[in-house]
C-alpha positions in Angstrom: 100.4 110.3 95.9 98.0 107.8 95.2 100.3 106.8 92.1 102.7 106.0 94.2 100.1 104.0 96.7 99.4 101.7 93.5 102.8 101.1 92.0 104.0 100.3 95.3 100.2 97.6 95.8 101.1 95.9 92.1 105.4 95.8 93.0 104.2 94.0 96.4 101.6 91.7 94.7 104.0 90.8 92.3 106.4 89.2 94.8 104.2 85.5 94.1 101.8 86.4 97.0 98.2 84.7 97.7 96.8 87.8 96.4 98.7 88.2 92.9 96.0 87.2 90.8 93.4 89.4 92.9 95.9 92.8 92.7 96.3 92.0 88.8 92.6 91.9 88.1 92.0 94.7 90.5 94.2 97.1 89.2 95.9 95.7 85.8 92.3 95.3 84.1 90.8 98.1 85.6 93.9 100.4 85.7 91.0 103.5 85.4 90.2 103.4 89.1 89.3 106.7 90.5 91.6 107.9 93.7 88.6 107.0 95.9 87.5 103.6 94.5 91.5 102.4 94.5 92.1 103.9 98.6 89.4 101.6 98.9 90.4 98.8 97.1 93.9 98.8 98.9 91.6 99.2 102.2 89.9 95.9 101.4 92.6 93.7 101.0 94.3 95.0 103.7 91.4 94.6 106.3 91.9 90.9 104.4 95.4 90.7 106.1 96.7 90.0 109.5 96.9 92.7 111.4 101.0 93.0 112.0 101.2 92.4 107.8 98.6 94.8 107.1 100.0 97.4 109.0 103.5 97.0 108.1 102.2 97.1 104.2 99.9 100.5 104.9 103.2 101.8 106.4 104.9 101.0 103.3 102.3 103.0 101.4 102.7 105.6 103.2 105.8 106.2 103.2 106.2 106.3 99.4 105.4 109.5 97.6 106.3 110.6 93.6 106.8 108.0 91.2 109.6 106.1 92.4 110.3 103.8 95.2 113.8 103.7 96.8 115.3 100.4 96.9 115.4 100.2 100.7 111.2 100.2 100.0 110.9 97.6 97.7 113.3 95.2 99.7 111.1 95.7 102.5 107.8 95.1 100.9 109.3 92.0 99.5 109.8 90.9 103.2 106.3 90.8 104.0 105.1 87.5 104.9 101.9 86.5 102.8 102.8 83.1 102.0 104.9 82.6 98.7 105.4 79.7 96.9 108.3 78.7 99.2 106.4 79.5 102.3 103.4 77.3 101.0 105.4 73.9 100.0 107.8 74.1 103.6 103.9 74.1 105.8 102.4 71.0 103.8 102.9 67.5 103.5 105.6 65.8 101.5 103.8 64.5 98.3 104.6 60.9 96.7 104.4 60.5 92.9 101.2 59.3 91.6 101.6 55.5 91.0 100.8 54.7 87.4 98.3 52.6 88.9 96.4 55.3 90.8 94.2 58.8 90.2 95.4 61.6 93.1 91.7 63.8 93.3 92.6 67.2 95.4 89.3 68.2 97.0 88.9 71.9 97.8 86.2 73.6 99.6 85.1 76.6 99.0 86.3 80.0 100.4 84.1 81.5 103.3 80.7 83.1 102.0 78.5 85.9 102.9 75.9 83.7 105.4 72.1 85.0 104.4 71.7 85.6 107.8 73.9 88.6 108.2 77.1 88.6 110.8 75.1 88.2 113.4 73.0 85.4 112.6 74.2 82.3 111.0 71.3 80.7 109.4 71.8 77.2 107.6 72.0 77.8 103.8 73.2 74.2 102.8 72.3 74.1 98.6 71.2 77.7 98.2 73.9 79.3 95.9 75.1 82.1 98.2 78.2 84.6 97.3 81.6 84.3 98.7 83.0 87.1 100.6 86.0 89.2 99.6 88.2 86.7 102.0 86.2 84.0 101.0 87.5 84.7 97.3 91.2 85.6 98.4 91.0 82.2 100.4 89.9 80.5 96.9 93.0 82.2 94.7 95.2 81.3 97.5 94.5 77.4 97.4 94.5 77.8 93.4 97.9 79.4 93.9 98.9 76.3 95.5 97.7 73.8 93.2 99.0 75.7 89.8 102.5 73.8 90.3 100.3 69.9 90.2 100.0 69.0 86.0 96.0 68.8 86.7 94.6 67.2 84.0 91.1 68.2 84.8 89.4 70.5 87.1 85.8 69.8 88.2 83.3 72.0 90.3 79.7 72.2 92.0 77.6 74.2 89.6 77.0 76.7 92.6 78.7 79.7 92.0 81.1 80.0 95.5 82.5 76.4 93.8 82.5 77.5 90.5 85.0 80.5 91.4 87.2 78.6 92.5 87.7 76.1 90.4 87.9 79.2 87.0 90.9 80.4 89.4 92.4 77.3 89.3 92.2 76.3 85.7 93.7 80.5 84.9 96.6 79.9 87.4 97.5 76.4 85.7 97.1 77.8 82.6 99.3 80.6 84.1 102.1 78.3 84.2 101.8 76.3 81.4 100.4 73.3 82.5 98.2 71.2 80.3 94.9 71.3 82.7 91.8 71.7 80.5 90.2 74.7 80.0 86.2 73.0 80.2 85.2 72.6 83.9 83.5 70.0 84.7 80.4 71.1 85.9 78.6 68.4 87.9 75.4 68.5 89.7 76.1 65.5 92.0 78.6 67.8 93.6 75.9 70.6 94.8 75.8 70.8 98.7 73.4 69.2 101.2 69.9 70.5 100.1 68.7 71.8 103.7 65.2 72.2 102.5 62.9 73.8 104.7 65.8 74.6 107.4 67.2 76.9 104.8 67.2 80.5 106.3 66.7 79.2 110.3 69.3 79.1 112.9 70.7 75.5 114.7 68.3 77.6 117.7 65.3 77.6 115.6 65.6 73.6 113.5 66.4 72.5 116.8 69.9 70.6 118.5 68.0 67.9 119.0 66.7 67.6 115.5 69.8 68.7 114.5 71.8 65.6 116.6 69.3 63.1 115.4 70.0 64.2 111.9 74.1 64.1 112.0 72.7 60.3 113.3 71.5 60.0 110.1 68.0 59.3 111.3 65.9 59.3 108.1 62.9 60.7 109.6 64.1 64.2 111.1 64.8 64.7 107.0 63.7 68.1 106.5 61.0 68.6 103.9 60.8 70.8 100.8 63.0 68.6 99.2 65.6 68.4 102.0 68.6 65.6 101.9 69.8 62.9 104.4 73.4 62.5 104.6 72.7 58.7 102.9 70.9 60.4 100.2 73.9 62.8 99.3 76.2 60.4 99.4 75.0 58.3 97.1 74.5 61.3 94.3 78.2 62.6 95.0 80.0 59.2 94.8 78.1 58.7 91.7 79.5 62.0 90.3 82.7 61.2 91.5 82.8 58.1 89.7 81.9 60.1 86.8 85.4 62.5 87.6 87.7 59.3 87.7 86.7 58.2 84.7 87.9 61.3 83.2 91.1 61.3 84.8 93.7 58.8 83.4 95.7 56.6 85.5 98.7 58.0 86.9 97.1 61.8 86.7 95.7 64.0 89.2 92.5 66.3 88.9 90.7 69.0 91.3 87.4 68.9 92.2 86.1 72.4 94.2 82.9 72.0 96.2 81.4 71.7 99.6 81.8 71.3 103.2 79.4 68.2 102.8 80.7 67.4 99.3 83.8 66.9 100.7 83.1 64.7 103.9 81.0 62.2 101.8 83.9 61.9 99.7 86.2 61.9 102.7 84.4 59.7 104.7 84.5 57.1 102.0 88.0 57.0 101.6 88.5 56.5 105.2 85.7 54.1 106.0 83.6 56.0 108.2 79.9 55.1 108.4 77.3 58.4 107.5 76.3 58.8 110.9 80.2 60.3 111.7 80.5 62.0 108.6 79.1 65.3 110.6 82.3 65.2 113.2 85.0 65.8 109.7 86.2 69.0 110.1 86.6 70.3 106.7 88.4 74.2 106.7 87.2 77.0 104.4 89.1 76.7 101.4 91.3 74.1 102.7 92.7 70.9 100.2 92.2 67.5 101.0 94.7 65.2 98.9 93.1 61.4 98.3 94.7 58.6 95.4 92.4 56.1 94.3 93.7 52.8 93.0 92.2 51.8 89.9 92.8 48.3 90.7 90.2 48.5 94.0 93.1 48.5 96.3 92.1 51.1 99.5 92.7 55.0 99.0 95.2 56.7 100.6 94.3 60.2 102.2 97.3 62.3 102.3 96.3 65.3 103.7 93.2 66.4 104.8 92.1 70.2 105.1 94.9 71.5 104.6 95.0 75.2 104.1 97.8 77.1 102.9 99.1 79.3 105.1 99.4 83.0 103.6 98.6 85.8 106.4 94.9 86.3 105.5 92.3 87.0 108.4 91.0 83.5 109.8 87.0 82.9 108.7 83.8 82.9 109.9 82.5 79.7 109.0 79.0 79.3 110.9 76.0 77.5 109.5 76.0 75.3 106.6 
């Protein structure tokens, strides 16, 4: 039976879901899973799911036994809605070609992470470099998923490693389909999130809302110490990096840069004009894609999208404390 459970999994992965890439490496490179450790697997990534496709995918399953599938079975598994391709370019914005006079930068956050506090306490983490959850990771393959059919010519990350995943999935998936995106990310420290310094580990209860308020204000002396960061400060590191990133991206090409919720409203903000002291109001989605071209002759970005998230049946997350 369980034969059947996997040949069915890989079939319904293959059908250009979110989670292609992360059915492939589960069970393609490891194809020695015990029984156990693959029921589990399939568990996983259906607890990943919306309920109505999860359970319409676990009936699938069960329904199959021997080797074979009828055909009746795979049609219906390719009816599941997970967000193909299709699905992903009809939810989005209409892109322009890149002028030949501009640099399109995709900024993507990173998928949701396992908070330090546990699920029942979200405790501010800010630069620490904590893990992504499973969805957090399915969430980063599905915005790499998205970005594979863009000719990147250069994908850049946050050296913490919830960033760093993302942006290896997107240079495999462009390299996946043949695009001419580097291999070498690059790896840039100016893109490392808000250092929270001594409010690493404590709750928005224990730092304090009104600390907290005054700090979104951007006033410099509610900075938190043990090497803690001001808004002003990490702006001025990341839009030195990202200087850094343009350079490297020719005129008329577009590059990726993965990082943080803070990363990204700096960078954000920027492009929009907005003082520091309203960069804390940007709502920046787990995972989500923010699309911004820069005109190399000091003409004002255009934002294109912002926090966009493709749209492909997995669970919504908990994004607490940052």
């Amino acid at each position: 039976m369980h034969l059947s459970f996997l040949n069915l999994f890989v079939t319904f992965s293959n059908k250009r879901s979110s989670i292609r890439h992360a059915a492939s490496d589960l069970f393609i490179r490891h194809s020695r899973l015990s029984f156990l450790s693959a029921t589990a697997t399939i568990l996983f990534v259906l607890s990943s799911l919306r309920p109505s496709n999860a359970l319409f995918l676990f009936r699938m399953m069960a329904s199959t036994s021997g080797e074979s599938r009828s055909m009746s079975s795979t049609a219906a598994a390719a009816s599941l809605s997970l967000g193909t391709k299709n699905d992903i370019r009809s939810s989005t914005p209409k892109l322009p070609e890149i002028l030949p006079t501009s640099k399109r930068l995709f900024l993507v956050r990173h998928g949701e992470v396992i908070n330090p506090g546990g699920p029942n306490k979200a405790v501010f983490y800010g630069g620490d470099d904590v893990p992504l959850s499973p969805l957090g990771k399915l969430e980063a393959i599905a915005a790499a998923q998205y970005l594979k059919d863009f000719d990147l010519h250069q994908v850049a990350s946050s050296p913490l490693s919830r960033a760093v995943f993302g942006a290896q999935q997107i240079v495999q998936q462009a390299k996946d389909a043949s695009n001419t995106c580097t291999d070498s990310i690059f790896i840039h420290d100016g893109f490392r999130e808000l250092n929270r310094g001594s409010w690493s580990g404590k709750t928005a209860e224990e730092i304090g809302y009104d600390m907290l308020e005054r700090f979104n204000n951007c006033d410099l002396t509610v900075t938190p110490d043990g090497g803690g960061e001001s808004y002003l400060q990490l702006k001025e590191r990341v839009m030195e990096a990202y200087g850094e990133l343009l350079k490297l991206t020719p005129a008329g090409k577009a590059s990726a840069l993965v990082s943080h919720l803070q990363v990204t409203r700096a960078l954000l903000s920027d492009a929009l004009r907005l003082p520091p002291n309203r960069m804390a109001s940007i709502k920046i989605a787990t995972a989500s894609i923010t699309c911004i071209d820069y005109c190399t002759r000091g003409g004002q970005p255009i934002v294109h999208f912002q926090s966009w998230k493709p749209q492909t049946g997995l669970q919504e997350s908990i994004d607490g404390a940052n």
